[in-house]
Biopython code that builds the backbone (N, CA, C, O; Angstrom):
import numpy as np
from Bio.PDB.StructureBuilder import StructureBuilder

atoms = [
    (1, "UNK", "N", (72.587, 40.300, 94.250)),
    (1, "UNK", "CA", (72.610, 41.676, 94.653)),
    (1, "UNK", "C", (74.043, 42.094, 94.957)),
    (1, "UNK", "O", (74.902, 41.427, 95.535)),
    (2, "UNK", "N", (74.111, 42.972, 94.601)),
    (2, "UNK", "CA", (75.608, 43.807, 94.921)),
    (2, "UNK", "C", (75.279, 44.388, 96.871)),
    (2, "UNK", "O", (74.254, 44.679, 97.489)),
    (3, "UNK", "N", (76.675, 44.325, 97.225)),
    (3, "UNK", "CA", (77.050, 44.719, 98.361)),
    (3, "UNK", "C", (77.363, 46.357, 98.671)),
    (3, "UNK", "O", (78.272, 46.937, 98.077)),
    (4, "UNK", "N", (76.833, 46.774, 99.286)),
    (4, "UNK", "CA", (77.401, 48.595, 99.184)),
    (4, "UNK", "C", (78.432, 48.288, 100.043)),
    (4, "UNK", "O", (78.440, 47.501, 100.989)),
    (5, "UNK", "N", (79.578, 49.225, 99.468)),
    (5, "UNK", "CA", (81.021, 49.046, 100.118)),
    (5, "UNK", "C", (81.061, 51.099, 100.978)),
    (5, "UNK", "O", (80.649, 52.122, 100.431)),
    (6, "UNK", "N", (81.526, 50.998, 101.991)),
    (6, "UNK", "CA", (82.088, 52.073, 102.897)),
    (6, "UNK", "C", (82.428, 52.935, 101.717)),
    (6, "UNK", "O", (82.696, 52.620, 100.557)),
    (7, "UNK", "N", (82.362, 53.920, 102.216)),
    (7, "UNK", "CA", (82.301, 55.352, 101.078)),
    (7, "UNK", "C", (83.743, 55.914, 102.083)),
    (7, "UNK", "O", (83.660, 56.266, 103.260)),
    (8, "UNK", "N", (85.044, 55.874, 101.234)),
    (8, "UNK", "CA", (86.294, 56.437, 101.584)),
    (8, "UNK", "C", (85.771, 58.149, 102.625)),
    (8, "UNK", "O", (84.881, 58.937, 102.306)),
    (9, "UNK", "N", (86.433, 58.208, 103.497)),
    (9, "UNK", "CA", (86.495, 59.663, 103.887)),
    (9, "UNK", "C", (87.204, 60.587, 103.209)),
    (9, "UNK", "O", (88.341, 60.182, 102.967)),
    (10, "UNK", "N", (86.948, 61.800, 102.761)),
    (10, "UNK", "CA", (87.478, 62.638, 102.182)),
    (10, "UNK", "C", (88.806, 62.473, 102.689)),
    (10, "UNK", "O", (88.947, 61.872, 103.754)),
    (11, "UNK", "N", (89.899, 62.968, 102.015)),
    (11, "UNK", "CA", (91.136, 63.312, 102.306)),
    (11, "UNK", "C", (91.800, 64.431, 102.258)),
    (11, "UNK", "O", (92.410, 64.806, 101.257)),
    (12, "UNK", "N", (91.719, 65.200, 103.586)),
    (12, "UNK", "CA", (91.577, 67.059, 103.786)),
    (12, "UNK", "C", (93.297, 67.304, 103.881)),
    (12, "UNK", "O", (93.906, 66.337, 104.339)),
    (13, "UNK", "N", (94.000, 68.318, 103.552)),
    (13, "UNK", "CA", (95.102, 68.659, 103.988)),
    (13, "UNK", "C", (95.971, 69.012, 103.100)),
    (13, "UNK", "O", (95.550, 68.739, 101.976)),
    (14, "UNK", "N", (96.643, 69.330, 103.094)),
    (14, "UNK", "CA", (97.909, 70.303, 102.004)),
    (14, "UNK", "C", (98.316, 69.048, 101.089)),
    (14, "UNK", "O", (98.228, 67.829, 101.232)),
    (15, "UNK", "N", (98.678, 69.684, 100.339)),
    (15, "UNK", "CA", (99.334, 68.358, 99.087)),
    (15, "UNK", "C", (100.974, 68.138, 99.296)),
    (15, "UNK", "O", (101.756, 67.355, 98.757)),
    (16, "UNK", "N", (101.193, 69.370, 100.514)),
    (16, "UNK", "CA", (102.773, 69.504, 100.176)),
    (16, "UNK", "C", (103.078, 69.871, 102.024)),
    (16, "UNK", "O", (103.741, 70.833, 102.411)),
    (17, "UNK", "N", (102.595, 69.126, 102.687)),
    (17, "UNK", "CA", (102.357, 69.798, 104.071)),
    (17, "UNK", "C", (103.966, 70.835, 104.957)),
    (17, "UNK", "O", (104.162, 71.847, 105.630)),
    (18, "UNK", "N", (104.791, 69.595, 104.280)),
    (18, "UNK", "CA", (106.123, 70.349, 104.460)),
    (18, "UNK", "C", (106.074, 71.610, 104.115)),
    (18, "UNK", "O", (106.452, 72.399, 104.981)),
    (19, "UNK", "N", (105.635, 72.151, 102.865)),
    (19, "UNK", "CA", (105.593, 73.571, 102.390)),
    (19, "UNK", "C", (104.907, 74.248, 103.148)),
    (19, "UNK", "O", (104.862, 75.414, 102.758)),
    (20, "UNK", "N", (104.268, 74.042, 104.182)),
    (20, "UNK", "CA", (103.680, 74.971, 104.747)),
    (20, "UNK", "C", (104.384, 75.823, 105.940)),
    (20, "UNK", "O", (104.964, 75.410, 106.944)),
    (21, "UNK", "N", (104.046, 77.647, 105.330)),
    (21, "UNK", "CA", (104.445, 78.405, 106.367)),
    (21, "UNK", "C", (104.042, 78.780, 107.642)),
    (21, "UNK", "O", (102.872, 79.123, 107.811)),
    (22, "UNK", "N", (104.913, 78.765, 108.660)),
    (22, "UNK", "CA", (104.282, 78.867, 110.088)),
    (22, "UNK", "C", (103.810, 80.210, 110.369)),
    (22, "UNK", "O", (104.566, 81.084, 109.945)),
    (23, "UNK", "N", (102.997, 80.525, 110.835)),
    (23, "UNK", "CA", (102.462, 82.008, 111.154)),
    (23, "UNK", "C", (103.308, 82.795, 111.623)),
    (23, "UNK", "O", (102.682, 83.837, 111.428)),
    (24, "UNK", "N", (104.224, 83.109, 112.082)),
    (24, "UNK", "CA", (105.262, 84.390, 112.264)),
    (24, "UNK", "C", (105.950, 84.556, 111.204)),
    (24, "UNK", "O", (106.494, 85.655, 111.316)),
    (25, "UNK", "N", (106.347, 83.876, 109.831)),
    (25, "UNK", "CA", (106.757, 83.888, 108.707)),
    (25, "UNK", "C", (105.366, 84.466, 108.003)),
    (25, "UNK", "O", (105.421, 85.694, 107.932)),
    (26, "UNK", "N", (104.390, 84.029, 107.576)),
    (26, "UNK", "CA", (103.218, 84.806, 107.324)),
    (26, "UNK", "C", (102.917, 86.527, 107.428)),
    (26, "UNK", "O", (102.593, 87.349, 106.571)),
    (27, "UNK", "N", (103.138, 86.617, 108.617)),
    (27, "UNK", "CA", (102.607, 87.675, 109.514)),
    (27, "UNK", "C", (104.054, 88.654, 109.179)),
    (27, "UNK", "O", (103.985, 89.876, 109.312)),
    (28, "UNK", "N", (105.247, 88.032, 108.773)),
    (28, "UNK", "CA", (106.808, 89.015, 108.594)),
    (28, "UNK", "C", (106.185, 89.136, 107.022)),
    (28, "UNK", "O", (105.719, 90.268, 106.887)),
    (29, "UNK", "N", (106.083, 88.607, 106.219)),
    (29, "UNK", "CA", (105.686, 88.779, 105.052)),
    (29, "UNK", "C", (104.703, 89.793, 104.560)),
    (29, "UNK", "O", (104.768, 90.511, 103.562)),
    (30, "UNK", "N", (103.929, 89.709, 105.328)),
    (30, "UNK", "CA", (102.384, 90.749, 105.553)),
    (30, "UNK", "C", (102.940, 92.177, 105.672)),
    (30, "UNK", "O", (102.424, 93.086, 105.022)),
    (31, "UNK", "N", (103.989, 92.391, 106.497)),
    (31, "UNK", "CA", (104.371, 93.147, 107.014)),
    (31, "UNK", "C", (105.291, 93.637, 106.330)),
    (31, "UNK", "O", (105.559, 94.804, 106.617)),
    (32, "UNK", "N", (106.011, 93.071, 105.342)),
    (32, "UNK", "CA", (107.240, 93.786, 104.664)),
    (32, "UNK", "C", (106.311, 94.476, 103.227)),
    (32, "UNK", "O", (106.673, 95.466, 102.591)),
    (33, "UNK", "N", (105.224, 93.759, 102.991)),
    (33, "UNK", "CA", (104.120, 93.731, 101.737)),
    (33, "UNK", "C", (103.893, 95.223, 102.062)),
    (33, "UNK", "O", (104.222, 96.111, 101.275)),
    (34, "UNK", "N", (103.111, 95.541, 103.676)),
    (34, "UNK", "CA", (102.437, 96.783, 103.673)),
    (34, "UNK", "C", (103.410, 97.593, 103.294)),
    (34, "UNK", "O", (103.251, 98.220, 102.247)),
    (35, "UNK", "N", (104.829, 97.784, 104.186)),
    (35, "UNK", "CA", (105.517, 98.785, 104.535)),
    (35, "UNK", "C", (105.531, 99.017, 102.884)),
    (35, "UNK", "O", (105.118, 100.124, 102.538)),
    (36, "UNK", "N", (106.044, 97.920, 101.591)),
    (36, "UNK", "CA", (106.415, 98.374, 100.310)),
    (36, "UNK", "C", (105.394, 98.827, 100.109)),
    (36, "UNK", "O", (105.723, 99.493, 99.128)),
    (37, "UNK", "N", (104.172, 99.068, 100.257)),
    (37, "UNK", "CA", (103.020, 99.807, 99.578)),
    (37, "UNK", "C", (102.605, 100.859, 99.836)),
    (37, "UNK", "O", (102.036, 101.613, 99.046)),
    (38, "UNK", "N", (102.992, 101.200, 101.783)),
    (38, "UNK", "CA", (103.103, 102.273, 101.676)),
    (38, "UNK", "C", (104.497, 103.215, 101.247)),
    (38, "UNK", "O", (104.223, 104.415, 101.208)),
    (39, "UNK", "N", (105.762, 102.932, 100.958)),
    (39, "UNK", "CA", (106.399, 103.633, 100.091)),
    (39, "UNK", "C", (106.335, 103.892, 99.172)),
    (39, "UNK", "O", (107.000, 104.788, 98.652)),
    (40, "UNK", "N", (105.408, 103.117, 98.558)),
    (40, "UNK", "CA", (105.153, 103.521, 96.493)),
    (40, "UNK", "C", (103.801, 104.141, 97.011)),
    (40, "UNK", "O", (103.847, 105.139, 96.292)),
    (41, "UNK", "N", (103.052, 104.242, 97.466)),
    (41, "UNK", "CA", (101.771, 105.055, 98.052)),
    (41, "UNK", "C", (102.271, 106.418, 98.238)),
    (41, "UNK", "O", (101.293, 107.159, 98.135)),
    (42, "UNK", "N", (103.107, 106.958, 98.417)),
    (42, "UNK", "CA", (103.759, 108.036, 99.526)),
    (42, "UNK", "C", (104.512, 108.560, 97.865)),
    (42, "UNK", "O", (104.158, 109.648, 97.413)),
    (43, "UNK", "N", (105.193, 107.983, 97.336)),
    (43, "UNK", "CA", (105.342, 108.626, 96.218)),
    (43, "UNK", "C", (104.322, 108.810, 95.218)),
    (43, "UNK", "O", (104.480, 109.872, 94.616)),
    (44, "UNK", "N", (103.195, 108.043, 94.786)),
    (44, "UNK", "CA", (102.123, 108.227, 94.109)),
    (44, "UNK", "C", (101.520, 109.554, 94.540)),
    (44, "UNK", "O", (101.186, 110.483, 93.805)),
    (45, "UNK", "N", (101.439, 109.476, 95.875)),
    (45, "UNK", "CA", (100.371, 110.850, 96.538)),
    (45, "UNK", "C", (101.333, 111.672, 96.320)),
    (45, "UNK", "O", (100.921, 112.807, 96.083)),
    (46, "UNK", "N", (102.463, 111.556, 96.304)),
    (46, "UNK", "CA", (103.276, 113.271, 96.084)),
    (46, "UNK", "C", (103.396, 113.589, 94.448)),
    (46, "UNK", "O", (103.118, 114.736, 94.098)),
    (47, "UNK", "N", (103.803, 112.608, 93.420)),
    (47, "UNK", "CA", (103.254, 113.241, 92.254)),
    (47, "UNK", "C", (101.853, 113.427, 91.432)),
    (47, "UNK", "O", (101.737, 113.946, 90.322)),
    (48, "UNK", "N", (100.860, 112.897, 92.216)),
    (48, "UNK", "CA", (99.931, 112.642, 91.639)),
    (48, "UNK", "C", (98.819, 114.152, 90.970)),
    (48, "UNK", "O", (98.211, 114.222, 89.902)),
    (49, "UNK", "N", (98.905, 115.059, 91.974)),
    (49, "UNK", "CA", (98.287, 116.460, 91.772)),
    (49, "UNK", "C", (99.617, 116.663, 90.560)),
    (49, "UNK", "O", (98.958, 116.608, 89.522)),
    (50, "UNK", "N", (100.106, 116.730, 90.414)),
    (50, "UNK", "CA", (100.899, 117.277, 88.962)),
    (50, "UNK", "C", (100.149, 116.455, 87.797)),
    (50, "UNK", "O", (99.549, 117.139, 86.969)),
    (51, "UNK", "N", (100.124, 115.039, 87.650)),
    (51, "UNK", "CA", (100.063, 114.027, 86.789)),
    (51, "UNK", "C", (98.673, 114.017, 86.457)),
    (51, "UNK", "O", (98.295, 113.828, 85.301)),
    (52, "UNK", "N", (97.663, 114.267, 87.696)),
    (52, "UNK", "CA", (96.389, 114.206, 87.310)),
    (52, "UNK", "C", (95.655, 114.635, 86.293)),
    (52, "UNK", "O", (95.103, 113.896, 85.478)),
    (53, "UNK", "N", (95.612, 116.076, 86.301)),
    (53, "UNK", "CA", (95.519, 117.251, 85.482)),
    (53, "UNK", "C", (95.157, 116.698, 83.370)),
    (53, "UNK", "O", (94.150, 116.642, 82.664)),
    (54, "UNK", "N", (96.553, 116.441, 83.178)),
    (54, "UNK", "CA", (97.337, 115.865, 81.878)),
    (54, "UNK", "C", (96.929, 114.846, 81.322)),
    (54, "UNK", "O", (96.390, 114.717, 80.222)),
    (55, "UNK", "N", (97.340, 113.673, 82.542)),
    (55, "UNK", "CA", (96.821, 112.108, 82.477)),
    (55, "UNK", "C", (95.606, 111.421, 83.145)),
    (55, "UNK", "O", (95.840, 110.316, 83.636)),
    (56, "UNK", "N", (94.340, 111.903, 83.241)),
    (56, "UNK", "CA", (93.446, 111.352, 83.760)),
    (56, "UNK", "C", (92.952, 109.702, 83.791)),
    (56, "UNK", "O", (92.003, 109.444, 83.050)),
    (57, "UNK", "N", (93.290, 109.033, 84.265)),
    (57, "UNK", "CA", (92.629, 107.888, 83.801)),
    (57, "UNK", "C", (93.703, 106.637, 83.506)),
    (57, "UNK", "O", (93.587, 105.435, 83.268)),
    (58, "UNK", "N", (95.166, 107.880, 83.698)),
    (58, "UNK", "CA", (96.468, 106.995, 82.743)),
    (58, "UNK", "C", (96.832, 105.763, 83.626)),
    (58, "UNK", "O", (95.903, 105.088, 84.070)),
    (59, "UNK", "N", (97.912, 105.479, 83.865)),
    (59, "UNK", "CA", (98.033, 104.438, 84.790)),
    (59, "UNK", "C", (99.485, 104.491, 85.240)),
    (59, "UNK", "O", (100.299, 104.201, 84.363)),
    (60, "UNK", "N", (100.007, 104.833, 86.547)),
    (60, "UNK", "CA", (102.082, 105.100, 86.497)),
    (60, "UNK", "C", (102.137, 103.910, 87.687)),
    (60, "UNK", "O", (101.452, 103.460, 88.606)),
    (61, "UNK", "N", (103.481, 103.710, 87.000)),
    (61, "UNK", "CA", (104.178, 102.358, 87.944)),
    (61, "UNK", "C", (105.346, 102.731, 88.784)),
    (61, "UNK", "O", (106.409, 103.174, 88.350)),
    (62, "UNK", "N", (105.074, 102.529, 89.913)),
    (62, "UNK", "CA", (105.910, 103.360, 90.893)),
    (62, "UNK", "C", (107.023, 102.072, 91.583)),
    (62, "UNK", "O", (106.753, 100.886, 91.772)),
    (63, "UNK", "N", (108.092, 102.677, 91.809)),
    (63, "UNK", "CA", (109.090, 102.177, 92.015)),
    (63, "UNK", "C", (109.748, 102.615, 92.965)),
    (63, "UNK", "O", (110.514, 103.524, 92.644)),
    (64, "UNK", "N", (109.756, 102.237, 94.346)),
    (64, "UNK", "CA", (109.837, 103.525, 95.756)),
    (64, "UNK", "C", (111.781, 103.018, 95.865)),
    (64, "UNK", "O", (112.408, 103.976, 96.316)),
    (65, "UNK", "N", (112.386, 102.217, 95.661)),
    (65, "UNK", "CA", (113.759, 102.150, 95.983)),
    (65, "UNK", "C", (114.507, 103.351, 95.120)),
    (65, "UNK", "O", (115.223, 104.125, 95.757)),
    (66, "UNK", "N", (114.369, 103.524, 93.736)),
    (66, "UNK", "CA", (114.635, 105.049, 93.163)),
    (66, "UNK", "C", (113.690, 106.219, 93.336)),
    (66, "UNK", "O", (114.039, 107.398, 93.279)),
    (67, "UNK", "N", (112.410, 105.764, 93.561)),
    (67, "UNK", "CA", (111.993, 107.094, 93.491)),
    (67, "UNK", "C", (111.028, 107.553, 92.642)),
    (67, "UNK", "O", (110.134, 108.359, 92.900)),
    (68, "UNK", "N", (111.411, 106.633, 90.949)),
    (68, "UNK", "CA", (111.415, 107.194, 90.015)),
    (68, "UNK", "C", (109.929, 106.104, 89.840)),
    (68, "UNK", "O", (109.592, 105.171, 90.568)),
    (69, "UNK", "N", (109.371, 106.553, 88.815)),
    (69, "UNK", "CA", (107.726, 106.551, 88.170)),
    (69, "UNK", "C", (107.660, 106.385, 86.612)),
    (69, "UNK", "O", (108.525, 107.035, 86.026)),
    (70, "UNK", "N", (106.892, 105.718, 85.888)),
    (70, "UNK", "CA", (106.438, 105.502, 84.208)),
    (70, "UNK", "C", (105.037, 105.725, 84.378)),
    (70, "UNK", "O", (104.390, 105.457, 85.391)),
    (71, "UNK", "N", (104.587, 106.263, 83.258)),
    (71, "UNK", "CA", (102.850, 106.599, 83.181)),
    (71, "UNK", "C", (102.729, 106.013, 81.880)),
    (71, "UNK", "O", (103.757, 105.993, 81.202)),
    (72, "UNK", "N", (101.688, 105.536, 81.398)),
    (72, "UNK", "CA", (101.315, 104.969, 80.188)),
    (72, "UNK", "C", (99.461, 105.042, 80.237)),
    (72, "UNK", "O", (98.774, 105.130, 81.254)),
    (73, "UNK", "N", (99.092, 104.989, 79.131)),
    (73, "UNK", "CA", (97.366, 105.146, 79.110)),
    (73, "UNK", "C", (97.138, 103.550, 79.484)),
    (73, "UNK", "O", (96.250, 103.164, 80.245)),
    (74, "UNK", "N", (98.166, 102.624, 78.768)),
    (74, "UNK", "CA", (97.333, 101.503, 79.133)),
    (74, "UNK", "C", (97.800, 100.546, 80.243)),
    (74, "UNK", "O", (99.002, 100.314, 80.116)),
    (75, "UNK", "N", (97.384, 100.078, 81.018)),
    (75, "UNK", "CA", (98.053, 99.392, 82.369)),
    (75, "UNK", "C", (99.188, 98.235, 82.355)),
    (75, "UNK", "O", (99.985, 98.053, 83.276)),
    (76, "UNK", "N", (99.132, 97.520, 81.213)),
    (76, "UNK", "CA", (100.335, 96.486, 80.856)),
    (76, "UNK", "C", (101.425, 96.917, 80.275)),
    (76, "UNK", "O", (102.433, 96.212, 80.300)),
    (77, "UNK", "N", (101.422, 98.156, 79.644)),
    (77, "UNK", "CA", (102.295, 99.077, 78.935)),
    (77, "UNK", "C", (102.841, 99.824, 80.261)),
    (77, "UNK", "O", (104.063, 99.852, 80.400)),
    (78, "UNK", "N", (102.173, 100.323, 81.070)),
    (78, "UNK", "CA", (102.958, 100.488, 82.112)),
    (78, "UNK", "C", (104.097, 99.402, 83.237)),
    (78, "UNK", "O", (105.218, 99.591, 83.711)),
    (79, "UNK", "N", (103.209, 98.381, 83.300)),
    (79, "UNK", "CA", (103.827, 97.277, 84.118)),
    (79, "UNK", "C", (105.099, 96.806, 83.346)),
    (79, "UNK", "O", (106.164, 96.508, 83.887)),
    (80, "UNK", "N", (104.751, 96.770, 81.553)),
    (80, "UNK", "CA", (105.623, 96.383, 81.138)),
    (80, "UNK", "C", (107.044, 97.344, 80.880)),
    (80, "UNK", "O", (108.183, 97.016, 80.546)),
    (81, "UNK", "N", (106.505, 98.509, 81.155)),
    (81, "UNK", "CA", (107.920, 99.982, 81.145)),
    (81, "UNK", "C", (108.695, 99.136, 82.467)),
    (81, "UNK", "O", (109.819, 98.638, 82.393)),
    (82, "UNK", "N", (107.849, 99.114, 83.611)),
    (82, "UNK", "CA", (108.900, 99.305, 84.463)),
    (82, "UNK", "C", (109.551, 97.760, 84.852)),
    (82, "UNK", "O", (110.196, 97.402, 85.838)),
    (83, "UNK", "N", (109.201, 97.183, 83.920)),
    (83, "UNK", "CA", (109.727, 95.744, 84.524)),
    (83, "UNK", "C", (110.951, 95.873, 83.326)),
    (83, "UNK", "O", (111.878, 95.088, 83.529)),
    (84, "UNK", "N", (111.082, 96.628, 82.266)),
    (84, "UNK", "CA", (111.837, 96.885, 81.372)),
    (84, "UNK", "C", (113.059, 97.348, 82.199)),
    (84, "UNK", "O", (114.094, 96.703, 82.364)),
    (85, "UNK", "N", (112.804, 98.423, 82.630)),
    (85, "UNK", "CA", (113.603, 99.529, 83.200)),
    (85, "UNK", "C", (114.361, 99.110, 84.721)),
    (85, "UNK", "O", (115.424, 99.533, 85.175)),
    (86, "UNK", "N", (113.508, 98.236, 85.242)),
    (86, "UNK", "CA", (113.858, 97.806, 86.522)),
    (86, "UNK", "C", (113.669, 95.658, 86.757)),
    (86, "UNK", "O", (113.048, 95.135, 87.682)),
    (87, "UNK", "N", (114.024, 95.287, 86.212)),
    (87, "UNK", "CA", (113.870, 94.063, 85.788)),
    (87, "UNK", "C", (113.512, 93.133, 87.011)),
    (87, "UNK", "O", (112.496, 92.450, 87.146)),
    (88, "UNK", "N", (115.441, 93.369, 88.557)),
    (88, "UNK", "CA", (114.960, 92.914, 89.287)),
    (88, "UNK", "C", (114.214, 93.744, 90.631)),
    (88, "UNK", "O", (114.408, 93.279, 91.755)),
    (89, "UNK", "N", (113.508, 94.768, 90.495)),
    (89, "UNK", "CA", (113.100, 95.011, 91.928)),
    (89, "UNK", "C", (111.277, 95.136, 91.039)),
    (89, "UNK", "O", (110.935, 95.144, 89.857)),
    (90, "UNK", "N", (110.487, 95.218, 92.402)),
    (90, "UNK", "CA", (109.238, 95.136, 92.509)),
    (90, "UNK", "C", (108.594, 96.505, 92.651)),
    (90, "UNK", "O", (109.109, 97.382, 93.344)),
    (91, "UNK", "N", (107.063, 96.731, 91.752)),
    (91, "UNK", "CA", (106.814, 97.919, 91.607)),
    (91, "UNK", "C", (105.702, 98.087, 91.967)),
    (91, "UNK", "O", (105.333, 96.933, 92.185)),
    (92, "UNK", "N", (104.498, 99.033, 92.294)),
    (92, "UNK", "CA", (103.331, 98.859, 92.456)),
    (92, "UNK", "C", (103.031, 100.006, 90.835)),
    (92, "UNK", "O", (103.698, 100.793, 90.163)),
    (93, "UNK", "N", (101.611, 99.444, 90.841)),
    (93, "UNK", "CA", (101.279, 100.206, 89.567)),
    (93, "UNK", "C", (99.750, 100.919, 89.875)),
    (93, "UNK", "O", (98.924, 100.117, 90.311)),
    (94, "UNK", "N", (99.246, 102.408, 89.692)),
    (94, "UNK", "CA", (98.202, 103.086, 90.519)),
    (94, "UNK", "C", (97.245, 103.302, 88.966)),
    (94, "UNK", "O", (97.495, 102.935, 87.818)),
    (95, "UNK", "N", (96.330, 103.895, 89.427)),
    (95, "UNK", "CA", (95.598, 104.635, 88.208)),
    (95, "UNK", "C", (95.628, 106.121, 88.742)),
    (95, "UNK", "O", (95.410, 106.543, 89.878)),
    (96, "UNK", "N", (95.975, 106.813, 87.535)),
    (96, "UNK", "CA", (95.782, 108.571, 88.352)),
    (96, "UNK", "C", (94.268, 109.016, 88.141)),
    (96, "UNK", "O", (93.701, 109.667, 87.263)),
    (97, "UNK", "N", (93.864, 108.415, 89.272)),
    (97, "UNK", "CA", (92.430, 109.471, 89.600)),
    (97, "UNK", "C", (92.217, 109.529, 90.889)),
    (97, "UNK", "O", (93.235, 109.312, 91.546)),
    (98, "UNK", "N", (91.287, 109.737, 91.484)),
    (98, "UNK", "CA", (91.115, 110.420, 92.618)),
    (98, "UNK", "C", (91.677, 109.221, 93.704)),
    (98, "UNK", "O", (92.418, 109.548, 94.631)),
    (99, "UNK", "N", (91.378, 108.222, 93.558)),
    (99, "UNK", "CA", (91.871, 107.281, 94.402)),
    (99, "UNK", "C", (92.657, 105.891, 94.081)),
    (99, "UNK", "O", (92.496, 104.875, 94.758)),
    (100, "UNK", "N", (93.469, 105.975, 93.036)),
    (100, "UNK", "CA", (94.516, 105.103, 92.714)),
    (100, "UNK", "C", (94.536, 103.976, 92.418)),
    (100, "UNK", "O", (95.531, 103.286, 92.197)),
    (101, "UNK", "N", (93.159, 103.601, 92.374)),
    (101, "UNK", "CA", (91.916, 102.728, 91.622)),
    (101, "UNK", "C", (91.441, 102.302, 90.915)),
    (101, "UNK", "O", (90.842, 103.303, 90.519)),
    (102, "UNK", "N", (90.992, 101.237, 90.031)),
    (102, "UNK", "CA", (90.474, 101.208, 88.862)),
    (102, "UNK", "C", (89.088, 100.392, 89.415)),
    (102, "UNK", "O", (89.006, 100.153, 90.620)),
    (103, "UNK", "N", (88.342, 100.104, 88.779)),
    (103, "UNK", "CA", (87.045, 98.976, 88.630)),
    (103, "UNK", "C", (86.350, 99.229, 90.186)),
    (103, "UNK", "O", (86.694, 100.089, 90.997)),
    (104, "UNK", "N", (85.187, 98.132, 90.350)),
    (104, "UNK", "CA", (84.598, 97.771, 91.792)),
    (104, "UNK", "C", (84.507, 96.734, 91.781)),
    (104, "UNK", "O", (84.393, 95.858, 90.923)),
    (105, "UNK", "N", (84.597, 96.838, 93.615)),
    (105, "UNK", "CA", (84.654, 95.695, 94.260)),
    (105, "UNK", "C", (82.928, 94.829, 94.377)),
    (105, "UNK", "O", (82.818, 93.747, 94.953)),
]
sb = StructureBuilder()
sb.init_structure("model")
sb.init_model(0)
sb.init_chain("A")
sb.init_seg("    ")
for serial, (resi, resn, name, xyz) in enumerate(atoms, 1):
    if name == "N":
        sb.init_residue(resn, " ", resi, " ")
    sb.init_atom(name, np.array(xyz, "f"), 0.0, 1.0, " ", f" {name:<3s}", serial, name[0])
structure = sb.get_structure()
């Protein structure tokens, strides 16, 4: 007869534990995330009643350090304008309809 041998305990925990960020680094991160979203938010809502109208459905990639905005019908064609145009800064990208939205949750 064979012997049953101890069944190892799982082995729980980060693969890289050093890499791990401490929660006030987390929580500064969180925080620089919102503030950029609400600046490209704040420009979306101010051109958006113009854009709506024209482009229903389109999709613009907003870029709050200029200011400046790309619209395209299709959403990678947009992402891909402004990563063209703006290579190193970060953009948010909306849908123009009523709530800046696409799909459900």
């Amino acid at each position: 007869m064979t012997e049953s041998t101890a069944k190892q305990p799982a082995r729980r925990g980060r693969i890289f534990p050093e890499r791990t960020l401490p929660p006030e680094e987390l929580a500064r991160r969180k925080a620089e995330d919102e503030a950029y979203y609400r600046r490209c938010r704040e420009i979306f809502e101010r051109v958006r009643p113009n854009l709506i109208e024209e482009h229903y459905g389109w999709y613009i990639a907003v870029e709050p350090d200029s200011g400046n905005y790309l619209i395209d019908a299709d959403i990678m064609q947009a992402h891909k304008k402004a990563l063209e145009k703006y290579p190193d800064n970060r953009h948010c990208v909306f849908c123009l309809n009523e709530t800046g939205t696409t799909g459900t949750i």
